[in-house]
Structure formats: structure tokens, C-alpha cells
C-alpha positions in Angstrom: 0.0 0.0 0.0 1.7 3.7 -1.0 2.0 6.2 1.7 -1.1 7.8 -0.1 -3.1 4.9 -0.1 -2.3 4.4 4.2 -3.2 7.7 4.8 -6.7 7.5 2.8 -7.1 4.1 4.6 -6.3 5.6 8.1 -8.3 8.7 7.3 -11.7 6.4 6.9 -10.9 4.3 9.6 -10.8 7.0 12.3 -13.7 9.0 10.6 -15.6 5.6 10.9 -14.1 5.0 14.9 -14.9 8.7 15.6 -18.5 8.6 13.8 -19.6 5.6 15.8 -19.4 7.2 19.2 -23.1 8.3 20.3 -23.7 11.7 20.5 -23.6 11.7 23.9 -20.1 10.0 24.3 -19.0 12.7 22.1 -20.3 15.6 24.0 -18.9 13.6 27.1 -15.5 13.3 25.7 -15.5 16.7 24.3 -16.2 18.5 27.9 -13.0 16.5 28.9 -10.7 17.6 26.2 -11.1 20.9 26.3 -10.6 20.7 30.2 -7.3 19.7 29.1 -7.5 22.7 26.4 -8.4 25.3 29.8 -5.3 23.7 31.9 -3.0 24.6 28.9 -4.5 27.5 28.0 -3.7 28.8 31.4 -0.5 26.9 31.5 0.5 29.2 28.4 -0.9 32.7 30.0 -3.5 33.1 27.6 -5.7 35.0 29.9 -2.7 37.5 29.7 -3.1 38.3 26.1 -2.7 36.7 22.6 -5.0 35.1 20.4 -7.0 31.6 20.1 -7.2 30.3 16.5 -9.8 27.2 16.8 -12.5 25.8 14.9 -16.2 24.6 14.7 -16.9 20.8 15.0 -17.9 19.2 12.1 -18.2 15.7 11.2 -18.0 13.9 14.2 -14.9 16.1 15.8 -14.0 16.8 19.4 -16.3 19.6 20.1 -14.1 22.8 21.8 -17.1 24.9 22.7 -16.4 24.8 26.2 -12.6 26.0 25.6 -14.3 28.8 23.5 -16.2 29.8 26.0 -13.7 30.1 28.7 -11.5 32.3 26.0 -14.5 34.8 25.9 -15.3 34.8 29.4 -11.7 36.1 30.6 -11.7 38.5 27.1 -9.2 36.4 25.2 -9.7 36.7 21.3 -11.0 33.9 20.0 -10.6 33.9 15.5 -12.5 31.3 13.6 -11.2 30.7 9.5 -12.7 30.8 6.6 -11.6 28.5 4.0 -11.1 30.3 0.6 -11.8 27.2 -1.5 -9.9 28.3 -4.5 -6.9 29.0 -2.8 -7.4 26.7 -0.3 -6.5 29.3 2.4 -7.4 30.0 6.0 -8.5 33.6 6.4 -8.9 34.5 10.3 -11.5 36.1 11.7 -11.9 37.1 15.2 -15.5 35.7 16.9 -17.4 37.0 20.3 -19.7 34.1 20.4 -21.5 31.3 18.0 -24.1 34.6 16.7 -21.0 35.8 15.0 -20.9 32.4 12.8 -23.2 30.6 10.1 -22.4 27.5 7.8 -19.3 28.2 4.8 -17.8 26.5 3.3 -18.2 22.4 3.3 -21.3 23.8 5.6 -18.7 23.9 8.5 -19.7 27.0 11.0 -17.6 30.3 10.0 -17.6 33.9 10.5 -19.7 36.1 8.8 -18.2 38.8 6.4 -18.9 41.3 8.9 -16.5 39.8 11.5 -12.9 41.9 11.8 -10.2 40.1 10.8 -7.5 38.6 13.0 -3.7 39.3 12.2 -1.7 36.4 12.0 0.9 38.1 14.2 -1.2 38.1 16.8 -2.1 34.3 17.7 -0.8 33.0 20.6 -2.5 29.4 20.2 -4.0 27.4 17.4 -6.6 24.9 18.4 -6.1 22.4 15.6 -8.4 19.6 13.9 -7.4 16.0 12.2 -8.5 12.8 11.9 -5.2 10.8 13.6 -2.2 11.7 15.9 0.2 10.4 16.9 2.2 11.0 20.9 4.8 12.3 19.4 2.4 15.2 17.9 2.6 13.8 14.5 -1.0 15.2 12.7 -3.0 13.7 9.4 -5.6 16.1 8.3 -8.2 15.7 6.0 -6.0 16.0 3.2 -6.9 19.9 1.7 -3.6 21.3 2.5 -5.3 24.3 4.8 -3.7 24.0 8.1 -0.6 23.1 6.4 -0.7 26.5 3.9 -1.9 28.1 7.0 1.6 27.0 9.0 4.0 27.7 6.4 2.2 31.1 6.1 2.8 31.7 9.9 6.7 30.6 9.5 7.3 32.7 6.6 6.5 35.7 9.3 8.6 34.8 12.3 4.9 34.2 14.0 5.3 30.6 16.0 1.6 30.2 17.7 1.3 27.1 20.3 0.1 24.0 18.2 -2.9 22.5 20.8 -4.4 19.5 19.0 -8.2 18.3 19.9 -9.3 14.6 19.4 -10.6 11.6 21.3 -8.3 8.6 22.7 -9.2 6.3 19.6 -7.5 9.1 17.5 -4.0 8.4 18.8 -2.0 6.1 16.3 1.2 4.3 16.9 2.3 6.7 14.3 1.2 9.2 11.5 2.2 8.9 7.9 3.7 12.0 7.7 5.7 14.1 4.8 8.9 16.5 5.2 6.8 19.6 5.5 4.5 18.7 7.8 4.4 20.7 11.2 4.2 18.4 14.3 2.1 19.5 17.1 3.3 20.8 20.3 0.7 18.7 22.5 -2.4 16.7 21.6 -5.1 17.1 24.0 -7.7 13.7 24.6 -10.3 13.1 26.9 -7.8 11.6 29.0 -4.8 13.9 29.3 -2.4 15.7 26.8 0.5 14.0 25.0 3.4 14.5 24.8 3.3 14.6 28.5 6.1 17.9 28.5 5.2 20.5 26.7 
């Protein structure tokens, strides 16, 4: 099997593992990952300033709503993307609550035009989505290249934002097929704790 073909294959089987949780192990799961999100949110001084890059749950994903929520009660900036399907790009916008947000792009929630935008300069922390990690913060996406445009994007600017992965235990992999370019994660946060256990 090519390294394309294991990723495809590893990409349905978590979206099929992740998709067969009930709704309500989900929403279980979920508060407990972004407890996990909070502690190292705090661990990093986020209530002291800096931005929060995350996302809106789609598909089956660990929901961060609660994180989100902690972010806007202490007045941390919380930006949402928009995906710019022809150039596959992330555009940041910030958000001050889900009446700022309505379905985009592969009907995934995003801000709405009239949302100011976020300067990359000024993230702190990016909440990330995938389908599989590994512990050593090795991360498969969904394969449209966003996250990854979005990173290089970032380094090309001298702006290095904490990388805070969200997914459930089953996510974890012994290890992620990953290429040269690919950014690993500073810490993957689970229901169960965040790996690696050193940040």
C-alpha cells in the first residue's frame, strides 16, 4: 500500500471509529478535552493576552465549545477561518460568540463577512483539527492542505503560535504517515490527558 493509499485508509478508519461514538459519548468526551485545552491554555498565560485560532466541530470532531467559552469569558480573542476554496487558504477572523458564525464552506460554521479580521501576528495558540495523531504530535488532516498553507504562512512571518491538537483517545496512532513539511504538534489534547506529557 503507498503512503497515499495508508493515509486514505487511516483517514476512513478513524472517521468511521470517531462517527460511531453516540452523541452523547461525544459531547462527554468533548467537555473533557477541552478541560485539558483550559489547563494549557492557562498553562501558556492566555488569559494575559494573545489570540486563540480554533474551529467549529464538524463531522463527528471533538467539540471545543467549552474551551471557546472560557476564552470569551476572561476576554481572550477567539478567531474562527474561513476557508477560501480556491486557494485553499485560511482567512482569520476574530469571533465574540456562535451569533457571529453561520455555515461556509463544506457547511462547516464560519464567521460572517462582517467579522474583523485577526492578524496572524497576533495568535498565541491554534486549536487544531485531524483525523489521527500520533504521541509524538505527528498530525493527518483531511488532506486539503489548509492547516498546512496556513503554517508555512505563519513561519514565513517569524509568527510561532502554540500547536494545541483536539481529538478523542481512539484518535491516537502508533504513528502518523507524515511528509517533510508537515508541522508536528506541540501537545495533543484527549479526553484523557495531553500527550506528549512535556510540553
Amino acid at each position: 500500500m503507498s503512503g497515499n493509499e495508508s493515509k486514505q485508509a487511516l483517514r476512513r478508519r478513524m472517521k468511521e471509529a470517531r462517527e460511531a461514538l453516540s452523541a452523547e459519548e461525544r459531547a462527554d468526551r468533548s467537555r473533557r478535552i477541552c478541560r485539558h485545552i483550559v489547563g494549557r491554555l492557562e498553562a501558556l498565560g492566555l488569559g494575559n493576552g494573545g489570540a486563540v485560532l480554533a474551529y467549529a466541530a464538524f463531522g463527528g470532531e471533538a467539540d471545543v465549545a467549552d474551551a471557546l467559552a472560557w476564552c470569551w469569558r476572561r476576554g481572550v480573542p477567539v478567531a474562527l477561518p474561513v476557508a477560501e476554496q480556491r486557494s485553499r487558504r485560511l482567512e482569520l477572523r476574530l469571533v465574540r460568540g456562535w451569533g457571529d458564525v453561520a455555515p461556509g464552506a463544506y457547511g462547516i460554521a464560519e464567521p460572517l463577512p462582517a467579522c474583523e479580521p485577526l492578524p496572524d501576528a497576533a495568535l498565541a495558540c491554534i486549536i487544531v483539527p485531524g483525523v489521527a495523531f500520533d504521541s509524538h504530535g505527528g498530525r493527518l488532516g483531511y488532506g486539503g492542505g489548509y492547516y498546512d498553507r496556513l503554517l508555512e504562512r505563519l513561519a514565513a512571518a517569524n509568527v510561532s503560535p502554540y500547536l494545541l491538537a483536539a481529538a478523542y483517545e481512539l484518535q491516537l496512532v502508533e504513528e502518523v504517515p507524515t511528509e517533510p513539511h508537515d508541522r508536528p504538534m506541540h501537545a495533543i489534547a484527549t479526553e484523557d490527558g495531553i500527550y506528549p506529557q512535556k510540553s
